[in-house]
DRENMI-218202 format. One record per residue (C-alpha): z, x, y; residue number from 0; residue in three letters. Coordinates in nm, 2 decimals. Layout:
BEGIN
+--------+--------+--------+-----+--------+
|     up |   east |  north | num | residu |
+--------+--------+--------+-----+--------+
|      Z |      X |      Y | NUM |    ALA |
...
+--------+--------+--------+-----+--------+
//
This chain:
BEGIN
+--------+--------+--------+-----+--------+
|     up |   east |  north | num | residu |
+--------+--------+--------+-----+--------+
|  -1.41 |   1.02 |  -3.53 |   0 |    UNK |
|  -1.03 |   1.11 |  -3.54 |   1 |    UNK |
|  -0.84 |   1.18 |  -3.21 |   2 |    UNK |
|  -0.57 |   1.40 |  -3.30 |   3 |    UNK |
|  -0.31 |   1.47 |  -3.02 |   4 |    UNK |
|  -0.18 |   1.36 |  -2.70 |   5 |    UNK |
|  -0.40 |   1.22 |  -2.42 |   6 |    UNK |
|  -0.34 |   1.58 |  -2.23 |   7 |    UNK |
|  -0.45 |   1.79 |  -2.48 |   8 |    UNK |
|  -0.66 |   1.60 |  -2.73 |   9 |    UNK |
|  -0.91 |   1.74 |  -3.05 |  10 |    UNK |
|  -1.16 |   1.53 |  -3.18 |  11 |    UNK |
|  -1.27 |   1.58 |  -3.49 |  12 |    UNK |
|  -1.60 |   1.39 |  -3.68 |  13 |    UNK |
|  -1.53 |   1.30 |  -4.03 |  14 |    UNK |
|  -1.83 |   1.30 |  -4.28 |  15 |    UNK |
|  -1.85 |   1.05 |  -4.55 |  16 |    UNK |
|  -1.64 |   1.22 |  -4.82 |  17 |    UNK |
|  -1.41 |   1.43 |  -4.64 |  18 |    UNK |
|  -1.07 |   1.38 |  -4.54 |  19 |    UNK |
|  -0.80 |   1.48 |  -4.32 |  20 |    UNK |
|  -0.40 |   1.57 |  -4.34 |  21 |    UNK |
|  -0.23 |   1.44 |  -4.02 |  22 |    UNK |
|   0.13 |   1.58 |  -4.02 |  23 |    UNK |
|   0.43 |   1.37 |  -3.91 |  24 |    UNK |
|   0.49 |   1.33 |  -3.53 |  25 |    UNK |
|   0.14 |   1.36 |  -3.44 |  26 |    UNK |
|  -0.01 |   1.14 |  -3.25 |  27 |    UNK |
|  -0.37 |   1.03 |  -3.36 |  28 |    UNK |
|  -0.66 |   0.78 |  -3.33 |  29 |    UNK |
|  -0.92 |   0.67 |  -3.58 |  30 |    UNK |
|  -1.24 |   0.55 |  -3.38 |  31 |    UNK |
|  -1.58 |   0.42 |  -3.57 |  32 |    UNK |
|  -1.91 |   0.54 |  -3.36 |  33 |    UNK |
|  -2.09 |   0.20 |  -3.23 |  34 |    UNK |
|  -2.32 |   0.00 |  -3.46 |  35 |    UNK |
|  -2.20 |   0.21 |  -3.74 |  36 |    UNK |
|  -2.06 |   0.03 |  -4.08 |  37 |    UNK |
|  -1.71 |   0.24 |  -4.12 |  38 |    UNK |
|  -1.44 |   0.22 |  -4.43 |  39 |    UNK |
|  -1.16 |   0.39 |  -4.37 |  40 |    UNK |
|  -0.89 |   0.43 |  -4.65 |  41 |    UNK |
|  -0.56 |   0.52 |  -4.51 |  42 |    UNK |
|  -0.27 |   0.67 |  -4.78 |  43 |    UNK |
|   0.09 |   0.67 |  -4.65 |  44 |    UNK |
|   0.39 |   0.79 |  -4.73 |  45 |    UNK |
|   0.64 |   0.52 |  -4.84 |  46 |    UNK |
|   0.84 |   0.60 |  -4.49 |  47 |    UNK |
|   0.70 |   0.33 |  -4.28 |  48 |    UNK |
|   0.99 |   0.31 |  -4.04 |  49 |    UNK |
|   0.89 |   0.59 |  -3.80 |  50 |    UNK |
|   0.59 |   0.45 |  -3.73 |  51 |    UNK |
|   0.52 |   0.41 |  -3.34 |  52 |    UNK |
|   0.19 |   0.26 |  -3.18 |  53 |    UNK |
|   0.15 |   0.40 |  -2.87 |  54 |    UNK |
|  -0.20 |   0.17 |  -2.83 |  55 |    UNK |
|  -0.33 |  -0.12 |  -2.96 |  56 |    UNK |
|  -0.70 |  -0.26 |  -2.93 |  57 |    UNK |
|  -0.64 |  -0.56 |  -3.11 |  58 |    UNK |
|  -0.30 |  -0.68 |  -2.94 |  59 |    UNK |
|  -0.04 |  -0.61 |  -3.21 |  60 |    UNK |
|   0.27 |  -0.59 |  -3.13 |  61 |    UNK |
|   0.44 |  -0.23 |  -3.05 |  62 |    UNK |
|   0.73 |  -0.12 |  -3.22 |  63 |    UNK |
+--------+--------+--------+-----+--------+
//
């Protein structure tokens, strides 16, 4: 599932095998694998890896 937007006003959205999704600079978003369920996610970037903020971490990484 993908969690696009703040924690106030939040849209989740569940991704089919196949598809994708367009998340436009500046907005804050959330990749999340249901339970017991084998997951690859392929994630394409734009060389711009500066602005990158993580707001929250589940595996303790640091925060920049």
């Amino acid at each position: 599932m993908l969690h696009v937007g703040d924690k106030e006003k939040q849209e989740i959205i569940e991704l089919r095998m196949g598809q994708s999704y367009r998340i436009t600079p500046g907005v804050v978003h959330r990749f999340e694998a249901p339970p017991n369920v084998d997951v690859t996610l392929i994630e394409v970037s734009t060389p711009e890896i500066d602005d990158v903020v993580r707001l929250e971490d589940d595996y303790n990484r640091v925060k920049e």
